[in-house]
MOPAC internal coordinates of N, CA, C and O (Angstrom, degrees):
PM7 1SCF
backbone

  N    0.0000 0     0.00 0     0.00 0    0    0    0
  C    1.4330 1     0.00 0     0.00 0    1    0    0
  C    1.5163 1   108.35 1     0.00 0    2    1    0
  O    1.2310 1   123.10 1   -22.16 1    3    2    1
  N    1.3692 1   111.66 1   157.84 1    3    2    1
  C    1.2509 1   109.75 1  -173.49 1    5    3    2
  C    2.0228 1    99.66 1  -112.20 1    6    5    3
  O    1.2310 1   124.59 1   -34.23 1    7    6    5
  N    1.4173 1   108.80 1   145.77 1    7    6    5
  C    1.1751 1   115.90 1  -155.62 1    9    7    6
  C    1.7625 1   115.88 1  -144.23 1   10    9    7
  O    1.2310 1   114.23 1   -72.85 1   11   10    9
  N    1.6755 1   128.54 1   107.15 1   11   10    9
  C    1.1597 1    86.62 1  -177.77 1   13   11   10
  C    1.6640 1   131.09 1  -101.34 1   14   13   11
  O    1.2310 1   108.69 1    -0.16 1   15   14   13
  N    1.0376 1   138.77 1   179.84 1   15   14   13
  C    1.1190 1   116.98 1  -130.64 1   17   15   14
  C    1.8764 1   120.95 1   -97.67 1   18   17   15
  O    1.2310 1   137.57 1  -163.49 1   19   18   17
  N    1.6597 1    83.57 1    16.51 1   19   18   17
  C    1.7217 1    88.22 1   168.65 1   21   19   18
  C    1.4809 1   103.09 1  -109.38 1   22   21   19
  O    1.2310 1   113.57 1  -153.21 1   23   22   21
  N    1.4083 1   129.76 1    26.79 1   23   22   21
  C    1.0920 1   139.82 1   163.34 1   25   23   22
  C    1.2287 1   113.19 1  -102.45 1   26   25   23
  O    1.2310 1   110.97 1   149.02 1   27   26   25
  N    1.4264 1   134.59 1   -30.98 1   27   26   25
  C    1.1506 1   144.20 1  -119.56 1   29   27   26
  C    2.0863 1    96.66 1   -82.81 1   30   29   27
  O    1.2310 1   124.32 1   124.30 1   31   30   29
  N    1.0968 1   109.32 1   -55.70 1   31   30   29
  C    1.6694 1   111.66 1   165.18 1   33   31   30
  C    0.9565 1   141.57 1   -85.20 1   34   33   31
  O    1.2310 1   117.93 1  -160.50 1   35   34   33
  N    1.6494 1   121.54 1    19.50 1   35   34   33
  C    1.3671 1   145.40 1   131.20 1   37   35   34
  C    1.2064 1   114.39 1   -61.37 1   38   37   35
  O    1.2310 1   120.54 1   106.82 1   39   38   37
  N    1.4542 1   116.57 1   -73.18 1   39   38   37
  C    1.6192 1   120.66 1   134.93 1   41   39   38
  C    1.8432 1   122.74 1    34.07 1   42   41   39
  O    1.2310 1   141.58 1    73.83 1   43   42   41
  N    1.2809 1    75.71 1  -106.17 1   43   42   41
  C    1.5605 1   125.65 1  -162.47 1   45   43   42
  C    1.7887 1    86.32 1   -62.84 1   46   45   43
  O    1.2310 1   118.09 1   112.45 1   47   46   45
  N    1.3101 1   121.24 1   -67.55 1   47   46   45
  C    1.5988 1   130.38 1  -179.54 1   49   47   46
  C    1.7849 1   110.15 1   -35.47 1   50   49   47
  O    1.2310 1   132.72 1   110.22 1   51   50   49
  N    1.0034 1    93.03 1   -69.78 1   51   50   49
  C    1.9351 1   116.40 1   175.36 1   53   51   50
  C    1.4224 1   106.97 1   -45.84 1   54   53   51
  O    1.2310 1   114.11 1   151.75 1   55   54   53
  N    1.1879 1   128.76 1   -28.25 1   55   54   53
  C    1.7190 1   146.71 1  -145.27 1   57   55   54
  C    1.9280 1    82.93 1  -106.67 1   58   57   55
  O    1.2310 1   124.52 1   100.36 1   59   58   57
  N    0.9559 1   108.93 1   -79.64 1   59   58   57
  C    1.7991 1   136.40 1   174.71 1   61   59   58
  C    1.6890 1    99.78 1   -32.00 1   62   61   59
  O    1.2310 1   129.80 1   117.18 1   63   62   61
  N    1.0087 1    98.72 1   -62.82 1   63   62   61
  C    1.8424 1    98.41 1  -170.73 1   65   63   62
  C    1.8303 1   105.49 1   -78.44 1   66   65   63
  O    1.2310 1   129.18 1   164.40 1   67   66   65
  N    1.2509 1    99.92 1   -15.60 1   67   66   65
  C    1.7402 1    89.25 1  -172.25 1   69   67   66
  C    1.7814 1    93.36 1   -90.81 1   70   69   67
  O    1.2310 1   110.14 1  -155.32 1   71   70   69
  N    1.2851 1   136.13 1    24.68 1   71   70   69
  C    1.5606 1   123.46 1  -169.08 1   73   71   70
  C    1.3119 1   107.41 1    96.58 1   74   73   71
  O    1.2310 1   109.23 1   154.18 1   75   74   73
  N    1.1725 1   137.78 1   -25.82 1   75   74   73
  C    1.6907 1   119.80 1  -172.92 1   77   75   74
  C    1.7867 1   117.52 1   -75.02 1   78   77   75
  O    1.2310 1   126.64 1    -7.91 1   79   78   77
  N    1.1498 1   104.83 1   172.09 1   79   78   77
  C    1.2215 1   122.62 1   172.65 1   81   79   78
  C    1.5055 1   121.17 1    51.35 1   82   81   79
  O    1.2310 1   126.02 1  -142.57 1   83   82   81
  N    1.6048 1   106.04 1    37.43 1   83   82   81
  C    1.4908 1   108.90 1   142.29 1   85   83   82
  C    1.3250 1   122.92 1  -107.63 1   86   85   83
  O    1.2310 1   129.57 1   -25.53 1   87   86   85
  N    1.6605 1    99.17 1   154.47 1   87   86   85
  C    1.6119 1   110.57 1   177.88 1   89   87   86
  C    1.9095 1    91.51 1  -140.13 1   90   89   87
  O    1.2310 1   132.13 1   -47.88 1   91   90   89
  N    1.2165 1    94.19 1   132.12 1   91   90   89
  C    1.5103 1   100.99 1  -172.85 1   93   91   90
  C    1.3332 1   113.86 1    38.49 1   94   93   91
  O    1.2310 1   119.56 1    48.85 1   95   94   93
  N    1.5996 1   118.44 1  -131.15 1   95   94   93
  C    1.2258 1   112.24 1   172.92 1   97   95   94
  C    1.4188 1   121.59 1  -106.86 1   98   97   95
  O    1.2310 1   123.56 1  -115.96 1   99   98   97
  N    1.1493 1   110.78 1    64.04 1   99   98   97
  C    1.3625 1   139.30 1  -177.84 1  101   99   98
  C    1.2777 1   108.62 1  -125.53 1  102  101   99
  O    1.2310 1   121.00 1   -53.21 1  103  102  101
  N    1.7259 1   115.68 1   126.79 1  103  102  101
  C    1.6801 1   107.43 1   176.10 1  105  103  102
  C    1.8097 1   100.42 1  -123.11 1  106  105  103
  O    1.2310 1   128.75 1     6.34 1  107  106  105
  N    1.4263 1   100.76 1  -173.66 1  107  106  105
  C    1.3467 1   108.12 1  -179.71 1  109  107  106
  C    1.6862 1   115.59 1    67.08 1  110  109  107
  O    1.2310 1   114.57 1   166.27 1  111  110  109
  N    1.2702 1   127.89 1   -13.73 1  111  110  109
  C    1.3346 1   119.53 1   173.67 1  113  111  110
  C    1.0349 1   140.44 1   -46.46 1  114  113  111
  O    1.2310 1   113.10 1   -82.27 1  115  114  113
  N    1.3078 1   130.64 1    97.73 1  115  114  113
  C    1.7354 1   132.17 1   174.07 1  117  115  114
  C    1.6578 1   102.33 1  -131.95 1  118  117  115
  O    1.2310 1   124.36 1    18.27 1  119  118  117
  N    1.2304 1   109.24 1  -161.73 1  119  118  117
  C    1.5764 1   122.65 1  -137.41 1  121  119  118
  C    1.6318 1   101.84 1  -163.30 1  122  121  119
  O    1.2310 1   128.57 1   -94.36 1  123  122  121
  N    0.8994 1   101.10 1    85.64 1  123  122  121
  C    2.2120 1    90.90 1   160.06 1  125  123  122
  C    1.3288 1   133.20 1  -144.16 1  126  125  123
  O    1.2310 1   115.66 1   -14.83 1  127  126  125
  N    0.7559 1   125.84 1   165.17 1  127  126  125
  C    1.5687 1   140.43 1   178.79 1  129  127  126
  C    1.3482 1   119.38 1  -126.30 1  130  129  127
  O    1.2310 1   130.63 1   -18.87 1  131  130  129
  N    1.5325 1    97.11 1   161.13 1  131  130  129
  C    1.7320 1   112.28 1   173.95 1  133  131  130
  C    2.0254 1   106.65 1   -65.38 1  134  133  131
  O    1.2310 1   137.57 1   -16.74 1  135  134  133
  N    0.9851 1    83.56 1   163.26 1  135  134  133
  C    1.8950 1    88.70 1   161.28 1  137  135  134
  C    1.7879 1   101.05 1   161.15 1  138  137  135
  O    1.2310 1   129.49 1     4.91 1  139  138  137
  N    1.7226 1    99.31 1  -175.09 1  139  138  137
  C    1.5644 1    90.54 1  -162.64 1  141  139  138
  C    1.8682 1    80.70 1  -120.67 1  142  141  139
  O    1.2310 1   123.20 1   -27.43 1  143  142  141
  N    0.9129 1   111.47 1   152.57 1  143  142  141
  C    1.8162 1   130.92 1   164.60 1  145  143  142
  C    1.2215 1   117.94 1   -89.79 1  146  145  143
  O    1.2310 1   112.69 1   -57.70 1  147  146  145
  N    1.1812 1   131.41 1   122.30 1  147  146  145
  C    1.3834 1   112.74 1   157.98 1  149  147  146
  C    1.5742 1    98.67 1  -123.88 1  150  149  147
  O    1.2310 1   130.20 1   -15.64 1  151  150  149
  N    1.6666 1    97.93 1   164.36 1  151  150  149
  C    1.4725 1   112.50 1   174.91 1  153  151  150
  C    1.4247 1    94.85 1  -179.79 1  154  153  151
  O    1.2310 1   139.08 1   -26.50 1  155  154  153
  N    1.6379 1    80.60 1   153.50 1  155  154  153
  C    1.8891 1   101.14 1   177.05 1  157  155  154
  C    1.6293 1   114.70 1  -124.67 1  158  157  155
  O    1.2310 1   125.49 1   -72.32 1  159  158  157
  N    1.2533 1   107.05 1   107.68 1  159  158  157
  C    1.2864 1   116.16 1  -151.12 1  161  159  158
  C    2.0813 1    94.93 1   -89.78 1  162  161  159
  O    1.2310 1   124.93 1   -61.85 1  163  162  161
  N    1.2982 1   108.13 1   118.15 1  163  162  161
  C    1.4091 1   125.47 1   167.73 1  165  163  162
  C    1.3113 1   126.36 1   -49.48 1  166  165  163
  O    1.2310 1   119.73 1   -16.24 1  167  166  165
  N    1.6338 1   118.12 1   163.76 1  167  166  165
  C    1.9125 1   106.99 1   163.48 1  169  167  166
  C    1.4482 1   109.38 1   -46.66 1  170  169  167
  O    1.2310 1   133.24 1   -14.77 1  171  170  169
  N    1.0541 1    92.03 1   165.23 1  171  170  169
  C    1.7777 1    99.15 1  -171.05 1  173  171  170
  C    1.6988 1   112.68 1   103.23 1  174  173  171
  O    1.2310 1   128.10 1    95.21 1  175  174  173
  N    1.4392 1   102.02 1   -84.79 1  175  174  173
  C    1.1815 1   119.07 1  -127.09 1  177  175  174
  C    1.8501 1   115.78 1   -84.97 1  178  177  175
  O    1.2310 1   117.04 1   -15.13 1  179  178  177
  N    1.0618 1   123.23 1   164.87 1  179  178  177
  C    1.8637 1   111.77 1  -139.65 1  181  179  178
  C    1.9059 1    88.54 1  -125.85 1  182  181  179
  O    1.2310 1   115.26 1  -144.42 1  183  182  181
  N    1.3254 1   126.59 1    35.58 1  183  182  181
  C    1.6065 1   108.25 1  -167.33 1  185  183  182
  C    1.1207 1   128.81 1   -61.24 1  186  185  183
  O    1.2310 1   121.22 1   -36.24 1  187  186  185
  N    1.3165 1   115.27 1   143.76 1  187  186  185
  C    1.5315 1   143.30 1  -157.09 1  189  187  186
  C    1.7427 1    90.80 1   -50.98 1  190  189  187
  O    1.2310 1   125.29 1   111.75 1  191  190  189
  N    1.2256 1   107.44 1   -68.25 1  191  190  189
  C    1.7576 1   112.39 1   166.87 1  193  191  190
  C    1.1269 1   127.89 1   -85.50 1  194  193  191
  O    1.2310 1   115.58 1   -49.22 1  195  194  193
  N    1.3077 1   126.00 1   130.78 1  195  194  193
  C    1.5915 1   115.73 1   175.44 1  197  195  194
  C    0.7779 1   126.57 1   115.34 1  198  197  195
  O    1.2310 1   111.39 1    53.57 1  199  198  197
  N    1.4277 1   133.81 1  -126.43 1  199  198  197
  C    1.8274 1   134.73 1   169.01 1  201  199  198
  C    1.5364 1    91.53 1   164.63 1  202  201  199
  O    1.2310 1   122.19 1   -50.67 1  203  202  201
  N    1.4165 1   113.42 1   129.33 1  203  202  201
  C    1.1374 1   168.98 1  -168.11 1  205  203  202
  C    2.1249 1    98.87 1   -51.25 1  206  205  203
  O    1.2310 1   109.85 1   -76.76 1  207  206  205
  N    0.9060 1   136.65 1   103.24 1  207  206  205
  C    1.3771 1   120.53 1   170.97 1  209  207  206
  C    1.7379 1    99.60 1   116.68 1  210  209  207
  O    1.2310 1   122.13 1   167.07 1  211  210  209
  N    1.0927 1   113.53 1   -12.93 1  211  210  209
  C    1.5255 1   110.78 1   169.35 1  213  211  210
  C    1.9360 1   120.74 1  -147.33 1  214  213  211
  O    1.2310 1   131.47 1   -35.47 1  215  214  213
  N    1.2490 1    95.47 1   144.53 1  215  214  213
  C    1.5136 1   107.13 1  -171.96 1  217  215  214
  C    1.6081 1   105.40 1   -39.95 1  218  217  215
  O    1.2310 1   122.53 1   -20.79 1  219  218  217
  N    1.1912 1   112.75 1   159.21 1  219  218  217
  C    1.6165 1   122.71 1  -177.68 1  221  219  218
  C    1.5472 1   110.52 1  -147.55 1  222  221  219
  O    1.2310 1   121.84 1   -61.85 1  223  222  221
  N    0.9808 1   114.08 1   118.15 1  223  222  221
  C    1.6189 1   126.09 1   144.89 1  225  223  222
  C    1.0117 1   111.01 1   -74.88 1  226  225  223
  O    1.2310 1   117.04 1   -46.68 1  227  226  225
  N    1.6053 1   123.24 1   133.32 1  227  226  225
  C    2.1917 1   129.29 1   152.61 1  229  227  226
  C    1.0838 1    78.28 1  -163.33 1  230  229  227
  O    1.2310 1   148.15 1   -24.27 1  231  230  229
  N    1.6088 1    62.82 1   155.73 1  231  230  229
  C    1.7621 1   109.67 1  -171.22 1  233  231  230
  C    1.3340 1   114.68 1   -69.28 1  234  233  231
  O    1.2310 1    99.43 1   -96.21 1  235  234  233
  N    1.0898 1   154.69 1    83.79 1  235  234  233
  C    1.5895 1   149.80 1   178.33 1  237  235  234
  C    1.8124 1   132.22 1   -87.55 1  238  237  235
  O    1.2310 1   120.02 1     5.33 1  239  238  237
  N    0.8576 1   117.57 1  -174.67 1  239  238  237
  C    1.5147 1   107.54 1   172.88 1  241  239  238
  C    1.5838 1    97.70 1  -140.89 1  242  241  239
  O    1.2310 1   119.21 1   -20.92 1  243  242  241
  N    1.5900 1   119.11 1   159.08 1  243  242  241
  C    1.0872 1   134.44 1  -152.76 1  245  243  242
  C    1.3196 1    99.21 1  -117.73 1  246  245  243
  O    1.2310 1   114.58 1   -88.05 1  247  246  245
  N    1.3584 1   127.87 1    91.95 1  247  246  245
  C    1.5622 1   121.33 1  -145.14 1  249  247  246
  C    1.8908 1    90.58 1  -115.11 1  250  249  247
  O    1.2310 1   125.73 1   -65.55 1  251  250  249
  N    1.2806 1   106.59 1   114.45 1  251  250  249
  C    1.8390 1   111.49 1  -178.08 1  253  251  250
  C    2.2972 1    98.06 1  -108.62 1  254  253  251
  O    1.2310 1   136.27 1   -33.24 1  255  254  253
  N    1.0655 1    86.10 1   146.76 1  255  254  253
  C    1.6774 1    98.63 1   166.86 1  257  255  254
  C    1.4632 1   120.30 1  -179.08 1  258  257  255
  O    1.2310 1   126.07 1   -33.25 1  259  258  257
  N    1.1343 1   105.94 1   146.75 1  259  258  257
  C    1.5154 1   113.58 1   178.23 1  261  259  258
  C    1.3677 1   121.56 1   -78.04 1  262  261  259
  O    1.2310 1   123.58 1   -16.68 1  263  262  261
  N    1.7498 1   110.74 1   163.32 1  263  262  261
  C    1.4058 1    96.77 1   179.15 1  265  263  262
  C    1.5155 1    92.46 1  -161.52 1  266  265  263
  O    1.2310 1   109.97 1   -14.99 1  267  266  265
  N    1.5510 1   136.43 1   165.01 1  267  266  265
  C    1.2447 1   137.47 1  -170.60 1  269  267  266
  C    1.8163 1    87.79 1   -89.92 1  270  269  267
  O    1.2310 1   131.24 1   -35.42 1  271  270  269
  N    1.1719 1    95.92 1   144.58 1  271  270  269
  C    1.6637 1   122.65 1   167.51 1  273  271  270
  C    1.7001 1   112.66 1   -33.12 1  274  273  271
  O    1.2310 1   129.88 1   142.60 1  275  274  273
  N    1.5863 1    98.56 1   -37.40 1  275  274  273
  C    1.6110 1   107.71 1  -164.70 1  277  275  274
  C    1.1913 1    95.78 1  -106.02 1  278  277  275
  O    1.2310 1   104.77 1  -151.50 1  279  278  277
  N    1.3446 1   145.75 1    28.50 1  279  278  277
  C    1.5942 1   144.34 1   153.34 1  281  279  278
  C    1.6433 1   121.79 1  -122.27 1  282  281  279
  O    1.2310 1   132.65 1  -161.95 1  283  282  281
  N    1.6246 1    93.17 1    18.05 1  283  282  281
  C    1.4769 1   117.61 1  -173.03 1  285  283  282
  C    1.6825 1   101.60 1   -49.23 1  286  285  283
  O    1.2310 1   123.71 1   128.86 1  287  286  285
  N    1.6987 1   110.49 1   -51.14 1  287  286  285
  C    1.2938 1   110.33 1  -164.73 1  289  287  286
  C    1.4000 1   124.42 1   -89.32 1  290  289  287
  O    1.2310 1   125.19 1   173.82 1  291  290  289
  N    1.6749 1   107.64 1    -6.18 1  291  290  289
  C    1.7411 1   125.63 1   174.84 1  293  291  290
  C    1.2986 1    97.90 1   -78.95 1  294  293  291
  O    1.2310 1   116.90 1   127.74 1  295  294  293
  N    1.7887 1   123.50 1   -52.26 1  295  294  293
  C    1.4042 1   107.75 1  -174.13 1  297  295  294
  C    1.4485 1   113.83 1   -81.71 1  298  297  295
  O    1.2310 1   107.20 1  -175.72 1  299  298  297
  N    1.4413 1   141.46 1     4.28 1  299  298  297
  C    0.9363 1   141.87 1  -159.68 1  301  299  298
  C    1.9161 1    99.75 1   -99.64 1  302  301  299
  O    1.2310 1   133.22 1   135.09 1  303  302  301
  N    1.5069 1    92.05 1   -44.91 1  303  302  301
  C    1.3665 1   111.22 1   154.28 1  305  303  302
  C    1.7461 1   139.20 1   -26.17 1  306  305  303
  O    1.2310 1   133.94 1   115.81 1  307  306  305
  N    1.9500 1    90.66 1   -64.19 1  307  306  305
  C    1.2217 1   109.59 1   174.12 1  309  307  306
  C    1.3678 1   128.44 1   -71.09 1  310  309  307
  O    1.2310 1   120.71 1   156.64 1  311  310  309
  N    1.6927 1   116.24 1   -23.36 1  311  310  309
  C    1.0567 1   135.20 1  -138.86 1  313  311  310
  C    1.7788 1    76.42 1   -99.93 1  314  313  311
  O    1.2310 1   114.79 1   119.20 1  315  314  313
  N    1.2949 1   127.49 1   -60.80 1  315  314  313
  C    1.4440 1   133.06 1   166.44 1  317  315  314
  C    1.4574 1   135.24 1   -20.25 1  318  317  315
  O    1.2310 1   135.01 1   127.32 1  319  318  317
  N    1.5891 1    88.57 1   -52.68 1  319  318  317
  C    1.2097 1   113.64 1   167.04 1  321  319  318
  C    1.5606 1   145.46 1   -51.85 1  322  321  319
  O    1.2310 1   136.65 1   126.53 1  323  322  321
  N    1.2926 1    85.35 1   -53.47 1  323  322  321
  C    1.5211 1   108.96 1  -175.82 1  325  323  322
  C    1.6548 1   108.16 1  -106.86 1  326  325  323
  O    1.2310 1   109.95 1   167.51 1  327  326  325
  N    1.2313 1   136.47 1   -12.49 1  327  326  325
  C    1.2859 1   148.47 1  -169.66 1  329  327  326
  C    1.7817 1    92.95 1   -75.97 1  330  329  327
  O    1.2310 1   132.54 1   -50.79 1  331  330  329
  N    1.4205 1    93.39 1   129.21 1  331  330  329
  C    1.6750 1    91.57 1   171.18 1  333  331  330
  C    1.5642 1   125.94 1   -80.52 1  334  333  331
  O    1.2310 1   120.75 1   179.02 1  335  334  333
  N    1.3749 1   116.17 1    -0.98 1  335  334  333
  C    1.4076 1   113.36 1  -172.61 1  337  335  334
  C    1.0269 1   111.93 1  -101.70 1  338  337  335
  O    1.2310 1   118.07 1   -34.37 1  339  338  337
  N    1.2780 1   121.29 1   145.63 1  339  338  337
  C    2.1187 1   122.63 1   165.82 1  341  339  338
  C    1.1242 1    99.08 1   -49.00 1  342  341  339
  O    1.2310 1    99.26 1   167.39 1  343  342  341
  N    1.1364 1   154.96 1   -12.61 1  343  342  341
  C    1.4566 1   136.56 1  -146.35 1  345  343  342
  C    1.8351 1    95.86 1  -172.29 1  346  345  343
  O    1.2310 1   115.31 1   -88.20 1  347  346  345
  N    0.7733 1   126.51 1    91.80 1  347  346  345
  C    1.3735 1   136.67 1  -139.74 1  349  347  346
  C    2.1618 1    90.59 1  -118.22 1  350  349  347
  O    1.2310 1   120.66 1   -90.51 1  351  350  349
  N    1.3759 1   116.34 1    89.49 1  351  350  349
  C    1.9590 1   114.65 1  -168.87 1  353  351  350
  C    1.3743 1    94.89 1   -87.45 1  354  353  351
  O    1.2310 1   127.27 1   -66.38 1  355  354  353
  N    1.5027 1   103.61 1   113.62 1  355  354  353
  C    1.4064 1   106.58 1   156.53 1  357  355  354
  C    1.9250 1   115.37 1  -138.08 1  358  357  355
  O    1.2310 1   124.19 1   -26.82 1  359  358  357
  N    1.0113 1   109.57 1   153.18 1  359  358  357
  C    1.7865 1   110.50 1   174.39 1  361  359  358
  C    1.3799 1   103.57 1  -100.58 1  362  361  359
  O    1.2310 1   126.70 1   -38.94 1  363  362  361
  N    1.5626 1   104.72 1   141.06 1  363  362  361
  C    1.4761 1   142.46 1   168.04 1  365  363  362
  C    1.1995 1   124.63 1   -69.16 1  366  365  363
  O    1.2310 1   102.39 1  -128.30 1  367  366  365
  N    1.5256 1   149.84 1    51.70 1  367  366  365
  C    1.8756 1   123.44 1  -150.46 1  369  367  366
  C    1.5059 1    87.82 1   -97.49 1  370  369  367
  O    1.2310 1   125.51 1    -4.07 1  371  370  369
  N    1.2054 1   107.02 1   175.93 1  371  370  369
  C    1.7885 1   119.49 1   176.71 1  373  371  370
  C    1.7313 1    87.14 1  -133.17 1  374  373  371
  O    1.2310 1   135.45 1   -53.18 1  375  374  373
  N    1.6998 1    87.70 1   126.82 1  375  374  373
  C    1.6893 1    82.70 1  -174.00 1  377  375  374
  C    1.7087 1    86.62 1  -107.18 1  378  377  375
  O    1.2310 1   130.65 1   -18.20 1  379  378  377
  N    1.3735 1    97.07 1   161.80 1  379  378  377
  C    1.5959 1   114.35 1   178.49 1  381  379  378
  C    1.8237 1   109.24 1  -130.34 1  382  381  379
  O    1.2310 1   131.58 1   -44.59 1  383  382  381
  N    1.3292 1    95.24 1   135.41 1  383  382  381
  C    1.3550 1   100.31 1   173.46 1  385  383  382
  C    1.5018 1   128.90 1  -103.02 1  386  385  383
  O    1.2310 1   120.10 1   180.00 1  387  386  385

């Protein structure tokens, strides 16, 4: 998911308590990076950064973490929740071992 970065441990917290980011007995695990966002936000719409009707660059972070199959809909939940954007882009993978 993409995140910017005064969100980022609201985030990450919400992510943690809903089931994410264990690997064995290891908790809290995620993964991010710098990068830039862009988006062009349509009629309607109110974004957290920017203004509405013209293209945008911000600065975000690229926030990755795991989660068990069966907490799909708590963190999907949390991630909603606590995410500052109307429209909050993140990818789904199903990892296999």
């Amino acid at each position: 998911m993409f995140v910017p970065a005064s969100a980022l441990e609201a985030v990450r917290d919400a992510l943690f308590a809903a089931g994410a980011g264990r690997i064995g007995d290891y908790e809290r695990c995620s993964w991010y990076t710098e990068g830039t966002g862009t988006f062009f936000g349509g009629a309607g719409t109110s974004p957290a950064l920017g203004e509405a009707g013209r293209e945008e660059r911000v600065p975000e972070l690229r926030l990755e973490t795991v989660y068990p199959e069966e907490a799909h809909d708590e963190v999907m939940a949390a991630l909603r929740a606590t995410h500052p954007y109307e429209e909050p882009a993140f990818d789904v993978y199903a990892l296999v071992s």
